[in-house]
MDTraj code that builds the backbone (N, CA, C; nanometers):
import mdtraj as md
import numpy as np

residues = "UNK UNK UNK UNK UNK UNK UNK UNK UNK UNK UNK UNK UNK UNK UNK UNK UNK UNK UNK UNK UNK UNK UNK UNK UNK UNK UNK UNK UNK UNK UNK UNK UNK UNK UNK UNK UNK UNK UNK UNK UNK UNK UNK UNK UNK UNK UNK UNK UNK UNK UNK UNK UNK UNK UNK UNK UNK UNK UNK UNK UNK UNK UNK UNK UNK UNK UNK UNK UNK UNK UNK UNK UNK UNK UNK UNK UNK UNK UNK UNK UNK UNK UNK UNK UNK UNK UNK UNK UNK UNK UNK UNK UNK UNK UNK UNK UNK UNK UNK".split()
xyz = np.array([
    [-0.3989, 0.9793, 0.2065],
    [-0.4512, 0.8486, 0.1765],
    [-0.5977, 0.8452, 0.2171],
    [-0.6945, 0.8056, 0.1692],
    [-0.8023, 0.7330, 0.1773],
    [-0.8034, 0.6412, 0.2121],
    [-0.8370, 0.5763, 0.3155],
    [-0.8809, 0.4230, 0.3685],
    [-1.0469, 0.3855, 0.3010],
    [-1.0385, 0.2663, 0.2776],
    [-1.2055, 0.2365, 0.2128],
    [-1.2212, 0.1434, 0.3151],
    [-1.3383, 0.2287, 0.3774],
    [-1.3864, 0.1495, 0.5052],
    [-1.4930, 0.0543, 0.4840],
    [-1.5080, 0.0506, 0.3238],
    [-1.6737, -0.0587, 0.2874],
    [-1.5586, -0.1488, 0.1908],
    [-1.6001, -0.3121, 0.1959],
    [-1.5206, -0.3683, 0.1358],
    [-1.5986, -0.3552, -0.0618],
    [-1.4357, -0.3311, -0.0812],
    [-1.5175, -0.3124, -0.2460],
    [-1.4031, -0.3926, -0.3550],
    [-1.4552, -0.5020, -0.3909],
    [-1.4543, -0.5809, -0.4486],
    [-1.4347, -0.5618, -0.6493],
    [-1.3266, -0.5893, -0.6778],
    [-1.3445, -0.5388, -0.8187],
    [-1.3292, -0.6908, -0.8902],
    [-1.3164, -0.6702, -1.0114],
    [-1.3774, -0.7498, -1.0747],
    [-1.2156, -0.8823, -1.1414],
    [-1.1051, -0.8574, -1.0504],
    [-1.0065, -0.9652, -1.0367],
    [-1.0613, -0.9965, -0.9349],
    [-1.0980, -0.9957, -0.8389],
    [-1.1344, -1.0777, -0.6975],
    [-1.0812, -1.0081, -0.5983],
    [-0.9896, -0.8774, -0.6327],
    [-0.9411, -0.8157, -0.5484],
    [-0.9612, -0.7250, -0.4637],
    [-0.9466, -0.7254, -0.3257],
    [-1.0062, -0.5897, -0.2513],
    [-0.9428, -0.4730, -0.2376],
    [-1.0218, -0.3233, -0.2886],
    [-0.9462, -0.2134, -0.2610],
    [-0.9393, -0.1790, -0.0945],
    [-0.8496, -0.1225, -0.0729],
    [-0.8096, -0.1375, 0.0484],
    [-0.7683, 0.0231, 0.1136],
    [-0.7335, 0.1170, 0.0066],
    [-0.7162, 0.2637, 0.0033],
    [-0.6532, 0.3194, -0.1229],
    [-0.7364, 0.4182, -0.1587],
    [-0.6692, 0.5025, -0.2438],
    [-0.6198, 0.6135, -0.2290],
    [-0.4777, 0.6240, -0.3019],
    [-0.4079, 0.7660, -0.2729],
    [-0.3860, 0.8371, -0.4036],
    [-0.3091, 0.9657, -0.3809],
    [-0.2445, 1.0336, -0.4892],
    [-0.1590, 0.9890, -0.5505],
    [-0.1524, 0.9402, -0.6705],
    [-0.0764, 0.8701, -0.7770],
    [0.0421, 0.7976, -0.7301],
    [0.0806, 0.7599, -0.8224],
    [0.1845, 0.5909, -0.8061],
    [0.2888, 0.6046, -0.6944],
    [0.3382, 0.7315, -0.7084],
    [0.4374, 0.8009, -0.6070],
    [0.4001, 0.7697, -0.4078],
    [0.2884, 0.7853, -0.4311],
    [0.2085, 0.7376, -0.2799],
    [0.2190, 0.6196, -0.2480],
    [0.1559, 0.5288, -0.4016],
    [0.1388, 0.4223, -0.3739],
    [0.2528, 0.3272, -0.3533],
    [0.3443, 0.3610, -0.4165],
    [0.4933, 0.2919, -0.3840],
    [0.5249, 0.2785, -0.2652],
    [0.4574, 0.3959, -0.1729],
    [0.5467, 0.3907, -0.0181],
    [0.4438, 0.2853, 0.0345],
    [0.2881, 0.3070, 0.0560],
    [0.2093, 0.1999, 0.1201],
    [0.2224, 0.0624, 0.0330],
    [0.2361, 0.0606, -0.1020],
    [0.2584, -0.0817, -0.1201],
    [0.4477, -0.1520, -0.0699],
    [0.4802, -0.0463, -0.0481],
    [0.6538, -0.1458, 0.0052],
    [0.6122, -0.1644, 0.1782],
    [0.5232, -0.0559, 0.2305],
    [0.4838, -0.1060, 0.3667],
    [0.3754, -0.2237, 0.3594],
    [0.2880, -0.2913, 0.3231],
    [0.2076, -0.3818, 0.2526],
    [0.3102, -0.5093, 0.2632],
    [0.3733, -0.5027, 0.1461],
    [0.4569, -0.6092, 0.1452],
    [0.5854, -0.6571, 0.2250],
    [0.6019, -0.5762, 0.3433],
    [0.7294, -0.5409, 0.4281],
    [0.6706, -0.6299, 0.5320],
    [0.5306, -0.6424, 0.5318],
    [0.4404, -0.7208, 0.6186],
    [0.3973, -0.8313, 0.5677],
    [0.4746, -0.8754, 0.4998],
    [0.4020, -1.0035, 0.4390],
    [0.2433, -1.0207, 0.3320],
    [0.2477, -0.8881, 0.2901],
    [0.0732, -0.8734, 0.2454],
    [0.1140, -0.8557, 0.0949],
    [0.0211, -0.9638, 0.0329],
    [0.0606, -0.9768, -0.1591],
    [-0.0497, -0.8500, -0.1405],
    [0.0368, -0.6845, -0.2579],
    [-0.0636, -0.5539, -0.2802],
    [-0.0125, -0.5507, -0.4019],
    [-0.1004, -0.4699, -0.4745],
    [-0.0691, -0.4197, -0.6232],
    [-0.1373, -0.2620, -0.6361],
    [-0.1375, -0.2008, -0.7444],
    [-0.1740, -0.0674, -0.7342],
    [-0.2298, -0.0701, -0.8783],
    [-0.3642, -0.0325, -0.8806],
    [-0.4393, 0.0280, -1.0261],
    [-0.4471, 0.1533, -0.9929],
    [-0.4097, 0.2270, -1.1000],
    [-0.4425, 0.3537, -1.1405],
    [-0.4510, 0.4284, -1.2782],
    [-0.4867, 0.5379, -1.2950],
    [-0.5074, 0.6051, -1.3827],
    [-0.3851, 0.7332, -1.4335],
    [-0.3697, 0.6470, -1.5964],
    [-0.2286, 0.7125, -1.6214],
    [-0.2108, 0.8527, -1.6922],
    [-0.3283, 0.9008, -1.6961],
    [-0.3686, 1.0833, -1.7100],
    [-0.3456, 1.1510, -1.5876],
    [-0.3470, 1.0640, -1.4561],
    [-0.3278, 1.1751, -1.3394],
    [-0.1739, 1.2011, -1.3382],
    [-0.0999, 1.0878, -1.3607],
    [0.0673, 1.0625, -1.4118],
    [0.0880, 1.1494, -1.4739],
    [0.0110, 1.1725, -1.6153],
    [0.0662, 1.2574, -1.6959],
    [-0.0256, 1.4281, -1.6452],
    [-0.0962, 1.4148, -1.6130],
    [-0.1515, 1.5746, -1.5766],
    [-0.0496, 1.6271, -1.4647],
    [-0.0594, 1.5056, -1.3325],
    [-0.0056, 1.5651, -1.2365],
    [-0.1035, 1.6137, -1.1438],
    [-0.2184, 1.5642, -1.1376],
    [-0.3395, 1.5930, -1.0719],
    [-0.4539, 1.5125, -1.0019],
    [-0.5228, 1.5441, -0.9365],
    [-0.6349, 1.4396, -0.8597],
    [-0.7668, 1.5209, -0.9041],
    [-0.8381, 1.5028, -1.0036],
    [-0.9838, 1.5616, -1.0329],
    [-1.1104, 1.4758, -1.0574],
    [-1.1937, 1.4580, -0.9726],
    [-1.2634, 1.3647, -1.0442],
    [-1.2721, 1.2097, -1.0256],
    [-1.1509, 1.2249, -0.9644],
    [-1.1150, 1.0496, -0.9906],
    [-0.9649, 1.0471, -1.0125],
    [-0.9604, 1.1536, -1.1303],
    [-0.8615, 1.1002, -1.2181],
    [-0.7212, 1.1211, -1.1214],
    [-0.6231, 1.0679, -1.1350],
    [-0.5301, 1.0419, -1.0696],
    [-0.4946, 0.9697, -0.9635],
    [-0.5911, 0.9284, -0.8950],
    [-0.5949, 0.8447, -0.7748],
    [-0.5517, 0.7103, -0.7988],
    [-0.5016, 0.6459, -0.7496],
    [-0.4691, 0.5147, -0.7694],
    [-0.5036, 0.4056, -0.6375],
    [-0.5553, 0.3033, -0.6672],
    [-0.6160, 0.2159, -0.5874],
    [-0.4995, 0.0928, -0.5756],
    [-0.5035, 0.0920, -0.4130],
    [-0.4396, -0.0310, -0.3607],
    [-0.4912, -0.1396, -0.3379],
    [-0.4484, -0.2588, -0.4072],
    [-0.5324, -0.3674, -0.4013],
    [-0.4853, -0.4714, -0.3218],
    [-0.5634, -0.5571, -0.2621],
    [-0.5161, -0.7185, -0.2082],
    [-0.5928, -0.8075, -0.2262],
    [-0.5568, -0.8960, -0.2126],
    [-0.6447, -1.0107, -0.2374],
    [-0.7337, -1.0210, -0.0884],
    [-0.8345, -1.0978, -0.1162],
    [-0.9802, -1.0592, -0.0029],
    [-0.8854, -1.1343, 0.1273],
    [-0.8019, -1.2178, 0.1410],
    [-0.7618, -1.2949, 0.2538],
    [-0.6864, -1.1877, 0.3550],
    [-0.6535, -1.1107, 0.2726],
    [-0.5057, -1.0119, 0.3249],
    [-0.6172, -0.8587, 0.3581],
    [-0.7112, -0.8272, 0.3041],
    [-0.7670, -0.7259, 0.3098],
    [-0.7704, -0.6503, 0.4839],
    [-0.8315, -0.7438, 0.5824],
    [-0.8488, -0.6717, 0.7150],
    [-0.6926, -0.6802, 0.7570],
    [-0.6162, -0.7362, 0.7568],
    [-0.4663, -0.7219, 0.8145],
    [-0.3562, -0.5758, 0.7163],
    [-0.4271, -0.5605, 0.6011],
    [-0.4110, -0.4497, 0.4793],
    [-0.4301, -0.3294, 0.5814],
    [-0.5661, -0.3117, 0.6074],
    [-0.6679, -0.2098, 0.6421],
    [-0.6201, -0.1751, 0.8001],
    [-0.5951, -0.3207, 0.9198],
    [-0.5185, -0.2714, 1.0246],
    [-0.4041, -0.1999, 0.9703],
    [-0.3192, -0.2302, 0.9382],
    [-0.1719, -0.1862, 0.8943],
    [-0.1931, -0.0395, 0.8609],
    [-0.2788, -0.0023, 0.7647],
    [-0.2801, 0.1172, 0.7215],
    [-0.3399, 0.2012, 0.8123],
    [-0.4385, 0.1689, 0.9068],
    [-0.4864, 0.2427, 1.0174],
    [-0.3622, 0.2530, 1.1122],
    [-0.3057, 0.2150, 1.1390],
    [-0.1778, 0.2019, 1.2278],
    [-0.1099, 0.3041, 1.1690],
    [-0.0560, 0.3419, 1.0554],
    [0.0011, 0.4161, 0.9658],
    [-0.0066, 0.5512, 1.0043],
    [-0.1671, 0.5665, 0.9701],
    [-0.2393, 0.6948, 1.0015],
    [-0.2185, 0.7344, 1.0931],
    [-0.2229, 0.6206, 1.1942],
    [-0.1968, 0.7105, 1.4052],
    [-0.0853, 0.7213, 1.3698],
    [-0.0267, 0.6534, 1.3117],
    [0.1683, 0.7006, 1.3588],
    [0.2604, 0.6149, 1.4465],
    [0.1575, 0.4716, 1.4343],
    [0.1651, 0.3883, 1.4967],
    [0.3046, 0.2658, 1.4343],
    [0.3597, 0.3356, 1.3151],
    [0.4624, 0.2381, 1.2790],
    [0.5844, 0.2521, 1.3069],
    [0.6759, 0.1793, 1.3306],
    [0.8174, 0.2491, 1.3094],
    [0.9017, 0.1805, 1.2045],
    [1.0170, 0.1976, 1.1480],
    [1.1039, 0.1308, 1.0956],
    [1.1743, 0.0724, 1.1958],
    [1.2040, -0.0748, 1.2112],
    [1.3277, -0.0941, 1.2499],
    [1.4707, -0.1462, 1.1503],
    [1.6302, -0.1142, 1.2127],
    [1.6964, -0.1726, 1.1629],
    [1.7311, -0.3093, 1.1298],
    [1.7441, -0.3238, 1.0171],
    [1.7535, -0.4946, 1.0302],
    [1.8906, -0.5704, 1.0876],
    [1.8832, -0.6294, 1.1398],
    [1.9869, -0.7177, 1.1894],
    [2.0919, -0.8052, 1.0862],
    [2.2052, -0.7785, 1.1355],
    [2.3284, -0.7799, 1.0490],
    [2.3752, -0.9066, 1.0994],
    [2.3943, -1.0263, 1.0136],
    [2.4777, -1.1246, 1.0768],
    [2.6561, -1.1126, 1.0639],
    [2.6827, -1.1615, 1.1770],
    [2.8162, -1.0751, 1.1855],
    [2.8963, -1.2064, 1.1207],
    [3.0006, -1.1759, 1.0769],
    [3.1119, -1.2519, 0.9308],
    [3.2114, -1.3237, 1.0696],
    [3.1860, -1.4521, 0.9838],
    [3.3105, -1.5512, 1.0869],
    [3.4377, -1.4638, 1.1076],
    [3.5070, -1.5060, 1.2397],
    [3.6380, -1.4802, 1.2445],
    [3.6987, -1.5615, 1.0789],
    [3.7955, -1.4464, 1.0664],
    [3.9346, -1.5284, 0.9666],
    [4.0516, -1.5636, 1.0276],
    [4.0512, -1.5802, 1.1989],
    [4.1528, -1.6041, 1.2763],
    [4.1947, -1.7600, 1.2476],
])
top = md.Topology()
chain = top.add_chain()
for i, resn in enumerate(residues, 1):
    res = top.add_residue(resn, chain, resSeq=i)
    for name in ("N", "CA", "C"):
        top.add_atom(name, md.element.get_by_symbol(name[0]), res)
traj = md.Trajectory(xyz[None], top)
């Protein structure tokens, strides 16, 4: 992953926030994104899909948020990087007695 440490602004209003290796990447940081409460989306380029490659540009795909969510985006993903996350299990509500 790439973190974009300069805020860059595209032309929905949205901030890129890091780009990775194609959609496959981006699926895992955008379900961590939104696992946190953070509205993300992913632009990318659908020749790297079909090549299977990062050249140039081509294949990379950019994670986006909206500018409000951007520095809580950018902590999260720095956290990532150290190794600083964990999964936890979610909590099961337990089923009435049928006594």
């Amino acid at each position: 992953m790439c973190p974009e440490p300069d805020v860059e602004v595209i032309d929905t209003g949205e901030v890129v926030v890091a780009r990775v290796q194609g959609f496959l990447e981006a699926d895992t940081v955008l379900a961590a994104l939104r696992a946190n409460g953070l509205d993300a989306r992913a632009r990318g380029d659908a020749m790297g899909e079909i090549a299977g490659l990062t050249l140039d540009g081509i294949g990379l795909t950019e994670i986006l948020v909206p500018p409000a969510h951007a520095e809580a985006a950018r902590d999260l993903l720095a956290a990532a990087e150290r190794g600083e996350l964990t999964l936890a299990e979610p909590e099961l509500e337990s089923a009435p007695d049928q006594g």
